[in-house]
Backbone as CSV, one residue per row, in Angstrom:
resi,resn,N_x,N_y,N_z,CA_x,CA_y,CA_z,C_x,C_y,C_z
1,UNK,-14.327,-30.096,-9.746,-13.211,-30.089,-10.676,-11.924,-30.342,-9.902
2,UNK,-11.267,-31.016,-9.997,-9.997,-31.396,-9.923,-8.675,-30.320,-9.888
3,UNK,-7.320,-30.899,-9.599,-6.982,-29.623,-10.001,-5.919,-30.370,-11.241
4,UNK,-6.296,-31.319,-11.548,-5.752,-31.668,-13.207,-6.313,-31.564,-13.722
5,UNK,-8.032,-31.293,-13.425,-9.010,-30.287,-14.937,-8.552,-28.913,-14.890
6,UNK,-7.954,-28.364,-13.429,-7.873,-26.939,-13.992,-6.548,-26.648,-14.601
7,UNK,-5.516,-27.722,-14.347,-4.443,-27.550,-15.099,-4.142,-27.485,-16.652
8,UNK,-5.713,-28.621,-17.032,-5.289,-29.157,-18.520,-5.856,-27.487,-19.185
9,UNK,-6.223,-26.356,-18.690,-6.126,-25.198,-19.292,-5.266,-24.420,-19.152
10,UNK,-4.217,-24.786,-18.699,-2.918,-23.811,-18.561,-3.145,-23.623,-16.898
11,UNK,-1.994,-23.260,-16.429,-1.536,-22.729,-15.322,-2.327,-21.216,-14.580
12,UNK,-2.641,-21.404,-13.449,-3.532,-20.299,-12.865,-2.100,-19.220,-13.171
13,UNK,-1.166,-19.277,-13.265,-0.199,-17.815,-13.083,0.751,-18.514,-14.271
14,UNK,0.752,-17.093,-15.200,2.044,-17.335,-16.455,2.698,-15.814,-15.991
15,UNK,3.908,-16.093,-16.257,4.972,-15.299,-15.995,5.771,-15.440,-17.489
16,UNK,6.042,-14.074,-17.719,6.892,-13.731,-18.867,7.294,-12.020,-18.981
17,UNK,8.460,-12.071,-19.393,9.476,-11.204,-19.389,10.342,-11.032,-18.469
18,UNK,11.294,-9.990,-17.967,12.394,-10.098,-16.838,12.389,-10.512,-15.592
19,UNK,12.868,-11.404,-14.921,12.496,-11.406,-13.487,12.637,-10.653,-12.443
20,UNK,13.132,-9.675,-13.404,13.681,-8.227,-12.388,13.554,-7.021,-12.651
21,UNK,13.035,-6.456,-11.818,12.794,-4.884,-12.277,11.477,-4.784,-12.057
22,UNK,10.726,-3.749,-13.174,8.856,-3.582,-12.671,8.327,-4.672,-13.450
23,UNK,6.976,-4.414,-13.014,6.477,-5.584,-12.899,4.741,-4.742,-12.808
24,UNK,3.995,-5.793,-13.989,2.711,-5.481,-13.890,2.040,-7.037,-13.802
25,UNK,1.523,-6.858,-12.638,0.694,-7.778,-11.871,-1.074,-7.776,-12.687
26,UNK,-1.495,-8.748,-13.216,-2.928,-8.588,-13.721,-3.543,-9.689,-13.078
27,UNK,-4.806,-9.196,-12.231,-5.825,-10.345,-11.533,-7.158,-10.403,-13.180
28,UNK,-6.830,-11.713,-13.560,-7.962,-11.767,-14.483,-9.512,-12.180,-14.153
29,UNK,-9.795,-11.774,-14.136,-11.578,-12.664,-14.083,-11.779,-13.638,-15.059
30,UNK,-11.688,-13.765,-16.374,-11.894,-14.286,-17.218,-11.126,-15.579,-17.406
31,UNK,-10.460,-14.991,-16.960,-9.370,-16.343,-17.307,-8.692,-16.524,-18.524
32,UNK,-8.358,-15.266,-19.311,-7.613,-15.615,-20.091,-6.132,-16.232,-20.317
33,UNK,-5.081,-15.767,-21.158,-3.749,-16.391,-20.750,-4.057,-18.254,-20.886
34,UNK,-4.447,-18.753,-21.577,-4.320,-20.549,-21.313,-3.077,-20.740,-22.412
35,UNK,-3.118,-21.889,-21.628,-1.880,-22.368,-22.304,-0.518,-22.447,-21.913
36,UNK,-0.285,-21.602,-20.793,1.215,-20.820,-20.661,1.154,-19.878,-21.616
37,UNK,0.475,-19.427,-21.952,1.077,-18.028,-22.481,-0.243,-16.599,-22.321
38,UNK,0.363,-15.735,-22.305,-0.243,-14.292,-22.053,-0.986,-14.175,-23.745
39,UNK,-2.167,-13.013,-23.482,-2.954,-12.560,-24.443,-1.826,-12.488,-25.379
40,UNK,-1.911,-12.469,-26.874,-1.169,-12.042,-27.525,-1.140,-10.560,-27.858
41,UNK,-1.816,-9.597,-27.111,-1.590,-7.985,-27.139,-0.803,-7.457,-26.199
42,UNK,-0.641,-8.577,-25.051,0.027,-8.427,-24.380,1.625,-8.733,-24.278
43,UNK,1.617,-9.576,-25.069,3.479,-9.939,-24.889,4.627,-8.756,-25.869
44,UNK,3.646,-8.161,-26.447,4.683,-6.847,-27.028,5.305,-6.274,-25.597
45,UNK,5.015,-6.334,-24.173,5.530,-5.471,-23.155,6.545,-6.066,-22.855
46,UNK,6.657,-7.465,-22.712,7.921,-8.437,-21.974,8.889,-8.373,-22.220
47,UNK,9.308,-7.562,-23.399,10.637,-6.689,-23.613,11.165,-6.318,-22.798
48,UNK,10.192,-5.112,-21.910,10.495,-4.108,-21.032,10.380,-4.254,-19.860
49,UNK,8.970,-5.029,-19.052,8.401,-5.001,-18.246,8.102,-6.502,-18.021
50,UNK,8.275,-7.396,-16.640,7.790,-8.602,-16.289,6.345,-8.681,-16.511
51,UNK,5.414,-9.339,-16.400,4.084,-9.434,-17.052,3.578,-10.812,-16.333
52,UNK,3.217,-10.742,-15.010,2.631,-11.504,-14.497,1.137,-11.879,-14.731
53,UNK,0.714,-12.718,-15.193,-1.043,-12.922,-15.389,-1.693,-13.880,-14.649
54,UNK,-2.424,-13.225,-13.549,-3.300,-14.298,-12.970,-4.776,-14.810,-13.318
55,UNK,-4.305,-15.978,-13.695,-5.943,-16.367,-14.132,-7.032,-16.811,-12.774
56,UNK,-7.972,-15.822,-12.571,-8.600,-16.391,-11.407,-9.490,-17.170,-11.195
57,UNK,-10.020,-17.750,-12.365,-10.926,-19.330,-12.016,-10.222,-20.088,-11.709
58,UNK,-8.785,-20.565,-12.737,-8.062,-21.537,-12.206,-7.185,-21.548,-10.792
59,UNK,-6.871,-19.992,-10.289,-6.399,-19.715,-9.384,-7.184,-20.405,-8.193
60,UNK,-8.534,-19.930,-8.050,-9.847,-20.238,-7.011,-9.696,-21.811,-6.969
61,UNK,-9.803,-22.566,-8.411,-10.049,-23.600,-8.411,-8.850,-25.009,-7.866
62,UNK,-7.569,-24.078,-8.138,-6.284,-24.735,-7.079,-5.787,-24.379,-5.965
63,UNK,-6.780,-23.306,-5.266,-6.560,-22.652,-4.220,-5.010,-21.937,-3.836
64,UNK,-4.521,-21.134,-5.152,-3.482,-20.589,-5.054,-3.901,-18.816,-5.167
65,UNK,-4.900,-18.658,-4.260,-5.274,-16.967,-4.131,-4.989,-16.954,-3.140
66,UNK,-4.474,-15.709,-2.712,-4.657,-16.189,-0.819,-3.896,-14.417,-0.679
67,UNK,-3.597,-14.034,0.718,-3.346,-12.220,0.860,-1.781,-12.506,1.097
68,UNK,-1.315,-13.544,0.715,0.505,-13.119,0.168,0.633,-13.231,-0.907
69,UNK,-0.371,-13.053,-2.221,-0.158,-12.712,-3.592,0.708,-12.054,-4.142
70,UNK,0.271,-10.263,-3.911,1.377,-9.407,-4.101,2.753,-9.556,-3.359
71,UNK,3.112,-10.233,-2.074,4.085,-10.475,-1.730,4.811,-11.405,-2.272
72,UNK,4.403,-12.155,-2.678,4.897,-13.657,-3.961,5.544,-12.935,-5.343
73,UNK,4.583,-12.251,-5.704,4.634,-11.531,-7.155,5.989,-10.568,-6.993
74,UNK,6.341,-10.131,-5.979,7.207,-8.980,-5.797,8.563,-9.510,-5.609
75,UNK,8.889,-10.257,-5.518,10.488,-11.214,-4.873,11.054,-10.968,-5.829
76,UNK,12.174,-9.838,-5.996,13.056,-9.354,-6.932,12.787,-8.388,-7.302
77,UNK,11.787,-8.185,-7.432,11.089,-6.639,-8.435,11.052,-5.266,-7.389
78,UNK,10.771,-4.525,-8.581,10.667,-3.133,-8.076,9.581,-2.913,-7.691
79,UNK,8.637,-2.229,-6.679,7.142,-2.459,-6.301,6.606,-2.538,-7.771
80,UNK,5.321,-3.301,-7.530,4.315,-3.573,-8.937,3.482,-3.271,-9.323
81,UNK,3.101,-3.195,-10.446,1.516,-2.049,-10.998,1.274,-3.656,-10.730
82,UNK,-0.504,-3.724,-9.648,-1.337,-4.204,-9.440,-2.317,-3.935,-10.276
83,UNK,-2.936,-4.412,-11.263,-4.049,-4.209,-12.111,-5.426,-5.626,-12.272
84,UNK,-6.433,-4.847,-11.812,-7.321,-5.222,-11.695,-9.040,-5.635,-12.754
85,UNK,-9.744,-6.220,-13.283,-10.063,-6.388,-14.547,-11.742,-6.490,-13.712
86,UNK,-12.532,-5.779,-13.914,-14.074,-6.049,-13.396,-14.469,-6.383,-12.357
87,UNK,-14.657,-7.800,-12.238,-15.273,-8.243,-11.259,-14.142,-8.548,-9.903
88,UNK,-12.780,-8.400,-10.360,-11.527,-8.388,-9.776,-11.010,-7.281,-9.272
89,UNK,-11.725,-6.105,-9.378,-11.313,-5.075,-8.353,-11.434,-4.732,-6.982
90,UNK,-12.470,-4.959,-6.597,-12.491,-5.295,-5.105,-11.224,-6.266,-4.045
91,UNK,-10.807,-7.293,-4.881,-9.509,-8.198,-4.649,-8.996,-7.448,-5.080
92,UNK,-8.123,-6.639,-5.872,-7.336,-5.692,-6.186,-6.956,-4.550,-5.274
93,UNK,-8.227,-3.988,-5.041,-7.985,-3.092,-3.852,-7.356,-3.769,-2.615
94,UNK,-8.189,-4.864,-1.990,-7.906,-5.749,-0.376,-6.676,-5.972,-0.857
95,UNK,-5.768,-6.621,-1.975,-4.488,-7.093,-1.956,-3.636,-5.947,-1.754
96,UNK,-3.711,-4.901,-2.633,-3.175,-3.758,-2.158,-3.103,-3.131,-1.300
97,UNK,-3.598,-3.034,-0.353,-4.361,-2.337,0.977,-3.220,-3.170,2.022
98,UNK,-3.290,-4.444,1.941,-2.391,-5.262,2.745,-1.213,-5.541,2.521
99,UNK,-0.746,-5.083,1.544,0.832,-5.108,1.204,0.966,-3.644,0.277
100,UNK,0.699,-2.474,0.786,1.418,-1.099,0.249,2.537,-1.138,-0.065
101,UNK,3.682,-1.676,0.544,5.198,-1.692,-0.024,5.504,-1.944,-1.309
102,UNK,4.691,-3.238,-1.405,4.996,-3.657,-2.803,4.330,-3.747,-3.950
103,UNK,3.380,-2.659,-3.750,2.301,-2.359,-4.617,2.581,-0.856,-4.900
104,UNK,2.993,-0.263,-5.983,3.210,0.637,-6.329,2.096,1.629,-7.164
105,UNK,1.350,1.158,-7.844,-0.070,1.305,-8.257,-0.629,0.608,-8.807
106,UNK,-2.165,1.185,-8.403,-3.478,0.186,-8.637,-4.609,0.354,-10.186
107,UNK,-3.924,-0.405,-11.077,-5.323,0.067,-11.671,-6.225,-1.142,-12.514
108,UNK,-7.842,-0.163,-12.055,-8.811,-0.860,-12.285,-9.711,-1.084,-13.561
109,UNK,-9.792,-1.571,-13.831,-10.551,-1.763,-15.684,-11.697,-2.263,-15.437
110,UNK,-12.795,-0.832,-15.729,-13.927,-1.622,-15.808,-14.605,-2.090,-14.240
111,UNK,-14.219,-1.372,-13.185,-14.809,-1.986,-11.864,-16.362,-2.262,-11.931
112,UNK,-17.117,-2.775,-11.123,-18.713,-3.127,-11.480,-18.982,-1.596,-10.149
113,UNK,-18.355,-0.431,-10.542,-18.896,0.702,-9.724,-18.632,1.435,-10.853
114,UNK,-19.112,2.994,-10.076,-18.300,4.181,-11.093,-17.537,4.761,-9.827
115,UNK,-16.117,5.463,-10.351,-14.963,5.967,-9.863,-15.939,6.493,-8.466
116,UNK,-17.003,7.372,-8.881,-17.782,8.715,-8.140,-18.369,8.202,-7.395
117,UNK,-18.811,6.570,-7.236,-19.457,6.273,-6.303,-18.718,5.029,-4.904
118,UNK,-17.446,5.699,-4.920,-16.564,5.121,-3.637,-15.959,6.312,-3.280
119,UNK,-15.578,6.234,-1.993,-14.855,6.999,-1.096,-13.442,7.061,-1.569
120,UNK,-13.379,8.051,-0.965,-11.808,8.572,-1.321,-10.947,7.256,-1.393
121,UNK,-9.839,7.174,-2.125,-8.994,5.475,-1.682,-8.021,5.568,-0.728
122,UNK,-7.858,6.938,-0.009,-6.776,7.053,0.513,-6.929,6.086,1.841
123,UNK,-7.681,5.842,2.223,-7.795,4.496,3.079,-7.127,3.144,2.494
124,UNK,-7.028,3.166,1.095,-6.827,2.148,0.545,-5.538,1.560,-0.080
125,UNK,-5.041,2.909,-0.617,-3.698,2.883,-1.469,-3.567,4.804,-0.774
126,UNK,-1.468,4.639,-1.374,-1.325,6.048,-1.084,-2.180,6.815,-1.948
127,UNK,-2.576,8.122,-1.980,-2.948,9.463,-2.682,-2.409,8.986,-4.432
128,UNK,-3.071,8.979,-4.962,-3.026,8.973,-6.001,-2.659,7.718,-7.479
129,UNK,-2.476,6.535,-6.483,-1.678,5.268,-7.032,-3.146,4.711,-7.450
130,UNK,-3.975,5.353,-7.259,-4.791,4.400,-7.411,-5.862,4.965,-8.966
131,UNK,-5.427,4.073,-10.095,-6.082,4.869,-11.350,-7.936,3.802,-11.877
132,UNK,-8.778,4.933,-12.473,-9.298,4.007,-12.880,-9.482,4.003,-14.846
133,UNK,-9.539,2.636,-15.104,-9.983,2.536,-16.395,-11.106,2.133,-17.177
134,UNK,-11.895,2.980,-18.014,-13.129,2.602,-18.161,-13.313,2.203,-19.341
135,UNK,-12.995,1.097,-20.219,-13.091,0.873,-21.570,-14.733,-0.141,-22.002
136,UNK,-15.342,0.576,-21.121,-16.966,-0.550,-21.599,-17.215,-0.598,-22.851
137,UNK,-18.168,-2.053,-23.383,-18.592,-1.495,-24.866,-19.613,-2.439,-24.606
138,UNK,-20.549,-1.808,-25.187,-22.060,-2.419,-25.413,-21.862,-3.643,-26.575
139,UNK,-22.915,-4.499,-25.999,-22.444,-5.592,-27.452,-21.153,-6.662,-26.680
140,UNK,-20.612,-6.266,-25.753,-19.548,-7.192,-24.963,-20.618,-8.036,-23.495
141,UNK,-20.214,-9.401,-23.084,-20.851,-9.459,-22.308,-20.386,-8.631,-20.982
142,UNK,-21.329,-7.987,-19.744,-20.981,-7.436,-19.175,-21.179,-5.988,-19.271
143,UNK,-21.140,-5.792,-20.700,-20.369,-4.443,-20.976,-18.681,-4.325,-21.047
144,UNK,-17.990,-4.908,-21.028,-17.121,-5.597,-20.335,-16.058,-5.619,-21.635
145,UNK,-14.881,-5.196,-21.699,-14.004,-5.811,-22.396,-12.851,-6.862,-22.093
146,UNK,-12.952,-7.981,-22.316,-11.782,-8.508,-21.890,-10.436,-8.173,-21.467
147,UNK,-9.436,-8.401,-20.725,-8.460,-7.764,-20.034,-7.120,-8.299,-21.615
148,UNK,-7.629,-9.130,-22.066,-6.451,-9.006,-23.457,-7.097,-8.027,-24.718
149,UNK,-7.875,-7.758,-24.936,-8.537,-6.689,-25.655,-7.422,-5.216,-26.174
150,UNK,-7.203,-5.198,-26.767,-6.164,-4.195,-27.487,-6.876,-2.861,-27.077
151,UNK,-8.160,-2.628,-26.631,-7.707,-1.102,-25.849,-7.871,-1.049,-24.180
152,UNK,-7.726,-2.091,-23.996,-7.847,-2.763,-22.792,-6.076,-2.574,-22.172
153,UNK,-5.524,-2.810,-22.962,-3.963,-3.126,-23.197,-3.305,-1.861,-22.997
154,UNK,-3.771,-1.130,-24.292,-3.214,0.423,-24.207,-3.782,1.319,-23.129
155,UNK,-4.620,1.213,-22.813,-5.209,2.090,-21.416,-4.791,2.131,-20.336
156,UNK,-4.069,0.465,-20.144,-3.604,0.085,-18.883,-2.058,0.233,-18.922
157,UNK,-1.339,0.138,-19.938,-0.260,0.772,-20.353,-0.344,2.259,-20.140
158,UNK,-0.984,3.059,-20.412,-1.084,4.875,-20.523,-1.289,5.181,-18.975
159,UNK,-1.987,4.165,-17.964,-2.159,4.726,-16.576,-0.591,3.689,-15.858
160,UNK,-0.108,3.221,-16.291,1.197,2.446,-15.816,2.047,4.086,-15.552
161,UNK,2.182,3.842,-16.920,3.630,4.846,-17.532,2.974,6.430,-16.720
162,UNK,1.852,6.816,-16.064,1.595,8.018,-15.592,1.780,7.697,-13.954
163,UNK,1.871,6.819,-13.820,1.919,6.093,-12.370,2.752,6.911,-11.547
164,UNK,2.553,7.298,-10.232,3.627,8.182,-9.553,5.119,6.795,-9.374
């Protein structure tokens, strides 16, 4: 694939709301967001909050992933909720891990683990930045709810706003 097939689905990264201030960073698996534009459950936040969305097939597929992500994402902002969607938590964690400054907290939706079966994160992120979210549903592939999914949305909103 090209990277004008991966374009003609929208842009690996849409950006919407303030360019300044916090900032929630989302690594998608799925790839939602086409078009230039964010889930539509999602743009009720861009009021308040910048709303970065990375789509990571198209990301992989234009080779715009790389470990100055969160440092890219952060230029202006206040450190950023890093949020992570399934099969994208493991990259969630490593991005965080390598840029702590500007990663303010981590949270995970749906990791392909359970919370109980990893080590402490304090190797990983400070004490406590690091939340997890478990919204599975049978009947989804995966188990899996999509990262635009309306309780997908509010969950990750409720561990933002508790964020140290």
């Amino acid at each position: 694939m090209t990277n004008d097939d991966a374009r003609a689905d929208g842009p690996a990264v849409v950006r919407k709301g303030p360019s300044h201030g916090p900032a929630v960073v989302v690594l998608d698996p799925q790839g939602d967001a086409k078009h230039d534009e964010l889930p539509a459950t999602w743009r009720g936040l861009t009021d308040d909050v910048g709303v970065v969305w990375w789509r990571l097939p198209a990301a992989t597929r234009m080779g715009q992933l790389g470990d100055n992500l969160p440092t890219e994402l952060a230029i202006g902002r206040d450190p950023i909720h890093l949020v992570g969607g399934g099969d994208a938590a493991l990259l969630t964690l490593s991005l965080a891990a390598r840029r702590p400054d500007v990663v303010r907290s981590v949270v995970l939706v749906d990791p392909p683990w359970k919370p109980d079966d990893v080590p402490p994160q304090d190797d990983i992120a400070p004490a406590g930045t690091v939340q997890y979210v478990m919204t599975s549903k049978s009947g989804h592939i995966g188990g899996r709810l999509p990262m635009g999914h309306p309780d997908v949305v509010a969950a990750v909103v409720r561990a933002v706003a508790t964020a140290p």
